[in-house]
C-alpha positions in Angstrom: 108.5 -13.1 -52.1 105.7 -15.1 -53.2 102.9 -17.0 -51.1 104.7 -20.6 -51.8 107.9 -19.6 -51.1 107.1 -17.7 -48.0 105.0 -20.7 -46.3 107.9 -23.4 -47.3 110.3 -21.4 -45.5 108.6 -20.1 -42.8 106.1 -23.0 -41.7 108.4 -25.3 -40.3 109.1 -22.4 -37.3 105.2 -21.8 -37.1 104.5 -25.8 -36.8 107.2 -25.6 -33.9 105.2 -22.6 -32.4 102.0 -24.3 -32.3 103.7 -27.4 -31.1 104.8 -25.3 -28.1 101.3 -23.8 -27.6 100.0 -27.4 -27.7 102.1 -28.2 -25.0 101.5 -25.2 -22.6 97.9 -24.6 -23.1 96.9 -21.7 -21.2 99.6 -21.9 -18.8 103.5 -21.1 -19.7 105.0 -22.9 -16.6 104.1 -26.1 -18.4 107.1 -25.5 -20.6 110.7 -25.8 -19.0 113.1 -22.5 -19.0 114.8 -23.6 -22.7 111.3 -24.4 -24.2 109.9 -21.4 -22.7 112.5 -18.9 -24.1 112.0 -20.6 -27.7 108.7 -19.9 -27.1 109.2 -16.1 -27.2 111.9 -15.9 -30.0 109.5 -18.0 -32.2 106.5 -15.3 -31.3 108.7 -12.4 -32.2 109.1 -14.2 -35.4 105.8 -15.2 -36.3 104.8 -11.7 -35.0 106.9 -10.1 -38.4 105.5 -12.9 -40.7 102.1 -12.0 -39.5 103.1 -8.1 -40.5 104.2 -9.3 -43.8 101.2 -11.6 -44.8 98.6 -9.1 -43.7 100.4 -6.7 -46.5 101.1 -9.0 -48.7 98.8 -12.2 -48.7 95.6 -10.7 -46.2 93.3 -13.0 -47.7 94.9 -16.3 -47.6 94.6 -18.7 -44.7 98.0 -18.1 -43.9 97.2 -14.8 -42.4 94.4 -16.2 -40.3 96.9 -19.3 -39.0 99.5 -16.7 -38.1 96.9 -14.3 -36.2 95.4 -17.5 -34.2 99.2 -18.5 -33.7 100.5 -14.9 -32.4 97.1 -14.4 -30.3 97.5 -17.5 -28.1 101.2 -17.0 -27.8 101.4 -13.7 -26.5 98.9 -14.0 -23.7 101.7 -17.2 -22.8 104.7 -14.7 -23.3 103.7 -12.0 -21.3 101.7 -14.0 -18.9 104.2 -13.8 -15.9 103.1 -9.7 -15.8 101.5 -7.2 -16.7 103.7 -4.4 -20.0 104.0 -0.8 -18.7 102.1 1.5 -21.1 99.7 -2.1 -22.2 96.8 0.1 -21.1 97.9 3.0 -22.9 98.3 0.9 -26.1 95.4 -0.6 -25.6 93.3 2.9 -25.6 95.8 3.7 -28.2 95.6 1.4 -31.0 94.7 -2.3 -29.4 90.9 -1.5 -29.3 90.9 0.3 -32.5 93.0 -2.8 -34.1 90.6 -5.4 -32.7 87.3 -3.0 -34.0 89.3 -2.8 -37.5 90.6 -6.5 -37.9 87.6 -8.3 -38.8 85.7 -5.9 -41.2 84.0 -8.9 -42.5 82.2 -9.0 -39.2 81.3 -5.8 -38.7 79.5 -5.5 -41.9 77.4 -8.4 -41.5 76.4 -6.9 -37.9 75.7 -3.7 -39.3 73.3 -5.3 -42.1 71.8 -7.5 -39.6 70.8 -4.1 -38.1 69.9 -1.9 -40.0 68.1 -3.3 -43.0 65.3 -5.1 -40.1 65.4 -0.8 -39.5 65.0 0.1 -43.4 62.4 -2.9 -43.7 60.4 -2.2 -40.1 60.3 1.7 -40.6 58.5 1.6 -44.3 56.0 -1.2 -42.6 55.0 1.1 -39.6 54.7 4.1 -42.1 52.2 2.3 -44.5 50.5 -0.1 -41.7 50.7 2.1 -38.3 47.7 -0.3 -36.6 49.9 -3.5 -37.5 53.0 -2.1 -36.5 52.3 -0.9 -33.1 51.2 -4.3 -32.2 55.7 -4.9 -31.7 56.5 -2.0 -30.3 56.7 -2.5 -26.4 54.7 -0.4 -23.9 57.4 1.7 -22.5 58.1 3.0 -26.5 54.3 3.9 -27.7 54.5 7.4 -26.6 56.5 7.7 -29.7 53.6 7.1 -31.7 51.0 9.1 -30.1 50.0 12.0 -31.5 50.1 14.6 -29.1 48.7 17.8 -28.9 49.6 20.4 -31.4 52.8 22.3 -30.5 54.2 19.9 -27.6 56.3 16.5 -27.9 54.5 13.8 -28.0 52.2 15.7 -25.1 55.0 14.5 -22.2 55.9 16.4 -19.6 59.6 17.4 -19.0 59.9 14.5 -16.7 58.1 12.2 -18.9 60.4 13.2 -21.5 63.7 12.0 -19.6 62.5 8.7 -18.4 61.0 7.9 -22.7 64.9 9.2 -23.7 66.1 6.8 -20.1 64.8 4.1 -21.6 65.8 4.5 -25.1 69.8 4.8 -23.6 69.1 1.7 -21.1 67.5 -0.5 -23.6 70.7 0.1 -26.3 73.3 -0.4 -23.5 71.5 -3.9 -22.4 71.1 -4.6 -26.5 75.2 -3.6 -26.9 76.4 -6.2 -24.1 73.5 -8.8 -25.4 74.5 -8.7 -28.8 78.2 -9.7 -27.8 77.1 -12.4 -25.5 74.6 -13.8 -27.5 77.5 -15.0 -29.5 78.3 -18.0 -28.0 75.1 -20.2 -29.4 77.0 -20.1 -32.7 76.7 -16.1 -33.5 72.9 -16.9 -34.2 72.0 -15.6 -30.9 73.9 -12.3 -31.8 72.4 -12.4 -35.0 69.2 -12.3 -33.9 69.3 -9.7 -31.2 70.6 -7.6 -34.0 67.5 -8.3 -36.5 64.9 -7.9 -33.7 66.2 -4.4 -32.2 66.3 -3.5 -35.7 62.8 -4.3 -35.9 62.1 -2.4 -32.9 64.6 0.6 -33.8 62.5 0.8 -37.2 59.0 0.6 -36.2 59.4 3.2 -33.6 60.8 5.6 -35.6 58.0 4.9 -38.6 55.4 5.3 -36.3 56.9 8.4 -34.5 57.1 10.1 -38.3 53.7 8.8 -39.7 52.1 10.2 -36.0 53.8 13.6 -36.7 56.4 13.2 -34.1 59.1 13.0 -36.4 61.4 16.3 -35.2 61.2 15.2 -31.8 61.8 11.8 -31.9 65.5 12.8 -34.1 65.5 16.0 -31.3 65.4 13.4 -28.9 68.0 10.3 -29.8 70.0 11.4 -32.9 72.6 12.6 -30.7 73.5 9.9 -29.1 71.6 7.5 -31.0 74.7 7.6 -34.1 77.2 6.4 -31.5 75.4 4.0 -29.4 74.5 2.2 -33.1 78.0 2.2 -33.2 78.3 0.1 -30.4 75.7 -2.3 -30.9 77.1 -2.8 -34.1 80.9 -3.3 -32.9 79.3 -5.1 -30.0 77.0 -7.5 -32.2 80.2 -8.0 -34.7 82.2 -9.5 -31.7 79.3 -11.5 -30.8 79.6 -13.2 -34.5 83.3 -13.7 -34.4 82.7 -15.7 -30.9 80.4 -18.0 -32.7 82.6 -18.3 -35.7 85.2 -19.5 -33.7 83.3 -22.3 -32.9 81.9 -23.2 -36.3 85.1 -23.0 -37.9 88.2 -23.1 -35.7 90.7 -23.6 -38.7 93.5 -25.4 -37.7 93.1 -25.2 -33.6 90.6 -27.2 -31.7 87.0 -25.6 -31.5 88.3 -25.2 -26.9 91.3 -23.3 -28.0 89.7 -21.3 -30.8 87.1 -20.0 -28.6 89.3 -19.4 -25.8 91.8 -17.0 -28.0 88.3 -15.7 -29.8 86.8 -14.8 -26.5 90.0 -12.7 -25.3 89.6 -10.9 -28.6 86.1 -10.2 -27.8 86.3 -9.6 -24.0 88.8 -6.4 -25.4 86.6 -5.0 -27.9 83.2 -4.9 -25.1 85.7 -3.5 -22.5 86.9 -1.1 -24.7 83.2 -0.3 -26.1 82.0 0.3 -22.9 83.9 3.5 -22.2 81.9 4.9 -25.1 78.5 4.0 -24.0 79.1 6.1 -20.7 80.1 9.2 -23.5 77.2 8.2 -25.8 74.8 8.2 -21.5 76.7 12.2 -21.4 75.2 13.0 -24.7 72.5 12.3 -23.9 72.2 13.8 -21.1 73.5 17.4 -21.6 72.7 17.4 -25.3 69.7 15.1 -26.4 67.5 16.8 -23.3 68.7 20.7 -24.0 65.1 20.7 -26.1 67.8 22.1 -29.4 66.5 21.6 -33.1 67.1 18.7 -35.0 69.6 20.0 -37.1 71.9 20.9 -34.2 71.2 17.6 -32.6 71.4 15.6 -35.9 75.2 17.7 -36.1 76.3 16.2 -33.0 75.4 13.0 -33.8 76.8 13.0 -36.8 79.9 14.8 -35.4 80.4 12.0 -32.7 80.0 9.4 -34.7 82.7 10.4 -37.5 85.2 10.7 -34.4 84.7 7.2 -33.7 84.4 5.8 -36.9 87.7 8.5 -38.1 89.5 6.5 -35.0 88.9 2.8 -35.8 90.4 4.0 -39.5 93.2 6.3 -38.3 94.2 4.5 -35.0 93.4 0.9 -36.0 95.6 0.6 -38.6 97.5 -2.7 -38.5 100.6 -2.6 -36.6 103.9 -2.7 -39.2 106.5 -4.8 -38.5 109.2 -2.3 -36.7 106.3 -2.0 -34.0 105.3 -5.3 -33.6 109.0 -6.2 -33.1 109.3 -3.3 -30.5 106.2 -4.3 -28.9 107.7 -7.8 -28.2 110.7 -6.9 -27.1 
C-alpha cells in the first residue's frame, strides 16, 4: 500500500477520531454511551494504522497525526480505571518506547551537552586562570593541586561531600532540564549548554592541575549514567517546547497537554535510575578503586541502559498494540 492510498482510505475514520476528541477534551463523560464506544473501536483502529505508518511511512506527517491522535485517545479510553499489569508495561517497554520515540530529540539534547563539555574542557586546559573564574565554589577543589600522593589534598570526609555535590547538582540539572521546557525548549536548551560548560571546565582544570585519575576515580561511575539522564531528561524538556512551537494539526492547549503526559512518563521513569546512578556512587565511586575499574563500571552501566532503550523500546507491532487495547 502506498502513502496516498493509505491516507484516502483511512483519513475519513481518523477525522472522525479527532472529531470525538474535540468533543470530549480531557474528559470521556462528555461523550454519550454510543459516541463513547465509537470512540474506542476508532482508537483500536488508528492504533494499527499508527503500527503500519511507523514501518512503512515514519517520516511523513501522517505518522506524527496518528501518534498525537492515539496519545490523546487512549488516556480518554482507559480513563474510567487504571489496566492490570500498566505498571509492569510501563517498566517494560512504555518508558523505553517514550526514551526511543523521538531520537530527534535526544540528539539535539545530547549535542547541546556535550559539545559546551568538548569546547569548555580544551578552554580550561589552555587558559586555567580564565576558566576557574565559572566554576562555582563548591567545585574548585577539583582544580587545586594538592599535595603529591593524596586527592586533591581532601580528607575522606571532604571527599564524600565534593562527590555529594557532584550527584546533587546532576539530579537538580536532570529534573531542570525537563522543566525548563516549557519557555519554548530554550530554557531546556540552555540548562543543557551551561552544565556542559560547567561539566567541561571542571574536568580541564582537574587534568591540567594533575587531578585527572581522581577526578574519573571519583564520577566516571556514576557519571556515564547520570549523563544519561540529563540527556533523556533535557530531550523531554525540548519535546515540551516543541509542542508549543509547532502543535501540527491540534491546538497549541491540547498539544502540550498530550506532550506533557509524554514527558511526565519519561522523568518518572528516569528517576528510578538516578537513585541507581546515587548507589553507585555510593558503594562504588567512594571504594578509593582505579580508574580503569571505575571507568568499567561506568561504562558497563551505561551500555545496560542505553542496550534497553534499543532492545526494550522497540515500537510496539500491531498484534500488541491490538492486544494492548483490548
Amino acid at each position: 500500500m502506498n502513502l496516498e492510498r493509505f491516507v484516502t482510505q483511512r483519513s475519513p475514520a481518523w477525522d472522525e477520531l479527532e472529531a470525538l476528541l474535540t468533543a470530549a477534551r480531557t474528559r470521556p463523560e462528555r461523550l454519550e454511551p454510543e459516541r463513547l464506544r465509537r470512540l474506542g473501536v476508532l482508537y483500536r483502529s488508528a492504533s494499527a494504522d499508527l503500527a503500519l505508518a511507523r514501518r512503512r511511512f515514519p517520516g511523513d506527517p501522517v505518522a506524527a497525526r496518528l501518534e498525537h491522535a492515539v496519545g490523546r485517545a487512549r488516556y480518554l479510553v482507559y480513563d474510567a480505571g487504571a489496566r492490570r499489569g500498566s505498571l509492569r508495561e510501563f517498566v517494560s517497554h512504555g518508558y523505553w518506547r517514550r526514551v526511543r520515540e523521538r531520537p530527534g530529540a535526544l540528539a539535539v539534547a545530547a549535542a547541546l551537552l556535550l559539545l559546551p563539555v568538548a569546547l569548555a574542557w580544551g578552554w580550561a586546559l589552555t587558559d586555567p586562570a580564565a576558566a576557574i573564574g565559572l566554576v562555582p565554589t563548591e567545585f574548585r577543589a577539583a582544580a587545586e593541586p594538592g599535595p603529591e600522593g593524596t586527592d586533591l589534598g581532601l580528607t575522606p570526609a571532604e571527599e564524600a561531600a565534593f562527590s555529594s555535590t557532584v550527584l546533587t547538582n546532576n539530579i537538580q540539572v536532570t529534573f531542570l532540564a525537563f522543566g525548563a521546557g516549557i519557555f519554548l525548549g530554550l530554557g531546556s536548551a540552555l540548562v543543557l549548554v551551561f552544565n556542559g560548560l560547567i561539566l567541561g571546565t571542571i574536568g580541564g582544570l582537574a587534568f591540567g592541575a594533575g587531578n585527572g585519575s581522581f577526578f574519573v576515580e571519583l564520577v566516571a561511575a556514576h557519571g556515564v549514567l547520570e549523563i544519561s539522564c540529563i540527556v533523556v531528561a533535557g530531550a523531554a524538556g525540548l519535546r515540551l517546547g516543541w509542542a508549543i512551537v509547532e502543535p501540527g494539526l491540534a491546538t497549541r492547549g491540547d498539544s502540550l497537554v498530550a506532550e506533557a503526559r509524554r514527558a511526565v512518563e519519561v522523568i518518572l521513569g528516569t528517576a528510578p535510575w538516578l537513585v541507581v546512578a546515587g548507589i553507585i556512587e555510593g558503594f562504588v565511586s567512594r571504594r578509593g578503586l582505579a580508574a580503569g575499574p571505575v571507568v568499567a563500571v561506568g561504562l558497563m552501566v551505561g551500555c545496560v541502559y542505553w542496550g534497553l532503550v534499543i532492545w526494550r523500546g522497540r515500537p510496539a507491532r500491531s498484534g500488541e498494540l491490538a492486544e494492548a487495547a483490548s
